[in-house]
N, C-alpha and C positions, 0 to 999 in steps of 0.2 A: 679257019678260025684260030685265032691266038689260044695258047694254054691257059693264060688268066682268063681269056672269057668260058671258057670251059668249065673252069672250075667255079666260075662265079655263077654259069645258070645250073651247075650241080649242087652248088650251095643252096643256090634258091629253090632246087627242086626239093631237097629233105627238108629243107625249112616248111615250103607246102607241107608237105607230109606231116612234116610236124605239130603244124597247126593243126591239121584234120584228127591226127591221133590224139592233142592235148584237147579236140572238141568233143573228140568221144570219150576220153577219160572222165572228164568233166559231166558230162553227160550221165554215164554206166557206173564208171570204178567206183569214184570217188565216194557218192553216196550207199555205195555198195560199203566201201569200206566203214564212211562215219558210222553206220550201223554194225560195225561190228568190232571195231577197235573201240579201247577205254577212252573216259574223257578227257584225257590229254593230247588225246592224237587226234583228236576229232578237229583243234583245230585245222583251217580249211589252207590257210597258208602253209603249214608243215604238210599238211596232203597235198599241193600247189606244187610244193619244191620239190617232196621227194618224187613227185611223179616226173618233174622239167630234169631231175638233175639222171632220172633212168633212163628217160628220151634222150637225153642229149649222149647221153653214154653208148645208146643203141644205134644213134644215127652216124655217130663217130666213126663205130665199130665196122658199122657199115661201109660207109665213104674210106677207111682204112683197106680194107679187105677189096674194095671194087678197083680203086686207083691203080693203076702198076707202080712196085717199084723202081728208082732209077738205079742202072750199077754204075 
């Protein structure tokens, strides 16, 4: 297999992931949090983003760390 398609069903694999973990946030966290944050954070969109923009940072982190780099 070519290195782009590699990297493209790796892509698509944390992206799964990603869905399944932004279903269980959604699910668990979120109203975990609306109940305990003030009523300004309670918006569900500022709880939406900052949860997409930690995902997106962790899967990064991830895919950074597993990749080799080239010399």
């Amino acid at each position: 297999m070519g290195e782009r398609f590699k990297i493209f069903v790796f892509v698509a694999i944390l992206g799964f992931f990603a869905g399944v973990i932004a279903d269980l946030a959604s699910t668990y966290a979120i109203p975990a949090l609306v109940a305990v944050l003030p009523a300004f954070f309670q918006a569900r969109y500022l709880l939406s983003g900052f949860a997409g923009a930690c995902l997106t940072l962790l899967l990064v982190s991830v895919w950074a760390y597993i990749v080799p780099q080239e010399k």
